[in-house]
N, C-alpha and C positions, 0 to 999 in steps of 0.2 A: 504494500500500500504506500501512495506518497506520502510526503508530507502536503503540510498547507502550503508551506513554501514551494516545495517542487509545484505545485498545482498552480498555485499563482502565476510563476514562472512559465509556466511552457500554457498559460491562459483556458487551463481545465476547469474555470470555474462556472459558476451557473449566474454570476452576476447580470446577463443578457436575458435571463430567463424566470425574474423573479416574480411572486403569484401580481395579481392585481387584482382589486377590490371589484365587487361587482359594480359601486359606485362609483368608481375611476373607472371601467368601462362605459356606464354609463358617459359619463362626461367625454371621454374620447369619441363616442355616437356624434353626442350633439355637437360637438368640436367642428368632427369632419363636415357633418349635413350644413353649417353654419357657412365653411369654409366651404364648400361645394358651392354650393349656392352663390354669395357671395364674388367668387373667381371667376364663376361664368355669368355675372355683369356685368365683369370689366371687359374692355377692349383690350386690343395687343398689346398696347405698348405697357397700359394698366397691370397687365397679366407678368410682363417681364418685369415692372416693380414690384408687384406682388412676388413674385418667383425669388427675386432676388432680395427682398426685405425676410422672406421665411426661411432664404441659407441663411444669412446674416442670423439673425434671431435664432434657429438652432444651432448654428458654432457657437455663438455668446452663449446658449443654455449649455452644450457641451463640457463648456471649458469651467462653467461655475460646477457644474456636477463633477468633474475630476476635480476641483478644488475640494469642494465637501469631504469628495472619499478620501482626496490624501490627510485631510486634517484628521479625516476621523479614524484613518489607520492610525497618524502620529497618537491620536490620543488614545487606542487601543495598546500602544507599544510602551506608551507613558502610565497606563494601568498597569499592566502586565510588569513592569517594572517595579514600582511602587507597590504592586503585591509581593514580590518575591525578595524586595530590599526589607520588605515589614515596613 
C-alpha cells in the first residue's frame, strides 16, 4: 500500500472526485439554465466577452482554491507537529 505521500505524489488522489451536496447540484442546475439562456442573447462579439470574462473568472477561482489547499495543508502539517512536539 502507498503512502499518503506516494499518492499525493504521482496525483492518486480523489481530490477531483469529491461527493457534492444535493443542494450544490441543485445550484449548478440553475447556474447552467441561467447561463444558457442568458449566452444565447448575446450577439458575437457579446458571446467572445462573455467567453472570455468566464476563463478569466475561472483561472482567478482556480488559483484562490490552490491557495486555500496549500494553507490548509501548511496548517495540517502545523497540527500534526504540535501534536507530536506535545
Amino acid at each position: 500500500m502507498k503512502s499518503a505521500i506516494e499518492k499525493i505524489f504521482f496525483g492518486e488522489t480523489d481530490s477531483l472526485n469529491l461527493p457534492v451536496t444535493k443542494e450544490w447540484k441543485k445550484i449548478a442546475e440553475q447556474s447552467s439554465a441561467v447561463s444558457d439562456e442568458f449566452f444565447e442573447s448575446l450577439d458575437d462579439k457579446q458571446k467572445e466577452q462573455y467567453n472570455e470574462l468566464y476563463n478569466y473568472q475561472g483561472k482567478q477561482e482556480a488559483d484562490r482554491i490552490l491557495q486555500i489547499y496549500k494553507e490548509g495543508f501548511k496548517l495540517g502539517l502545523m497540527l500534526a507537529v504540535e501534536t507530536i512536539m506535545g
